[in-house]
N, C-alpha and C positions, 0 to 999 in steps of 0.2 A: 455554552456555545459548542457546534459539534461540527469537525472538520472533515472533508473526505482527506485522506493520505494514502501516498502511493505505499505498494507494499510489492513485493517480486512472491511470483506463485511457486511455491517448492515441492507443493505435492496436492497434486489432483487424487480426490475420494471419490465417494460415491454419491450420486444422487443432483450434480450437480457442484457437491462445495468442492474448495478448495484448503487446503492450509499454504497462508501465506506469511511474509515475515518483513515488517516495518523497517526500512530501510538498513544497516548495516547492526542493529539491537539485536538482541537474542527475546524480543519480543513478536510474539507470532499467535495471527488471530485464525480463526476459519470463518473464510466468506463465502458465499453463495456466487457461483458464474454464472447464473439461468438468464439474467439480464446484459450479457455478452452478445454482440451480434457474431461474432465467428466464435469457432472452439477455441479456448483456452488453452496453453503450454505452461511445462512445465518452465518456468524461467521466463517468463512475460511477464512483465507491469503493468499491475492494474492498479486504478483508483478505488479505494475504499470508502463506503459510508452505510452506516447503520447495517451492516455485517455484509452489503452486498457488493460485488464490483460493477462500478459504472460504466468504464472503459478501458481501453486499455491506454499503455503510453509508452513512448520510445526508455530506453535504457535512459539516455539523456536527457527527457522532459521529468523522469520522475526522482535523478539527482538536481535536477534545476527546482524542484518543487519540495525535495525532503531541505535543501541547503537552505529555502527562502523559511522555510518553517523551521528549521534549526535556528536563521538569526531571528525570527518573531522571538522564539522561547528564550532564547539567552540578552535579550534588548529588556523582555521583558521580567526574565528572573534572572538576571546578571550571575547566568550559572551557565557550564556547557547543556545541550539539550541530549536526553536519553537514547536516539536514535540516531 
């Protein structure tokens, strides 16, 4: 199964991508902005999936959305989740 997750942009490159970083983890992917309707910041929240961003999202929809995915992972691996 393959999930979009919110991730905060930290550093805008070239070409379009971005380096962004999976909720408060020291894991960080780089995704593509080109399917953004407005330009990207550095410190905005976007949805991730299959390396690209979908949209964007408030500060507070993408802790309401890393939290519900935090208790999916720990309900389901009765462990804390990585992010």
């Amino acid at each position: 199964m393959c999930l979009a997750i919110p991730a905060q942009i930290v550093e805008l490159q070239e070409a379009g991508m971005a380096r962004v970083r999976v909720g408060s983890s020291e894991t960080y992917l780089t995704a593509s902005m080109m399917l953004l309707p407005e330009e990207p910041r550095v410190g905005d929240y976007v949805i991730v999936h299959a390396g690209f961003a979908l949209h964007a999202l408030t500060p507070e929809e993408a802790e309401e959305n890393l939290r519900a995915l935090r208790e999916l992972v720990e309900a389901d691996e009765g462990c804390p989740a990585p992010f």
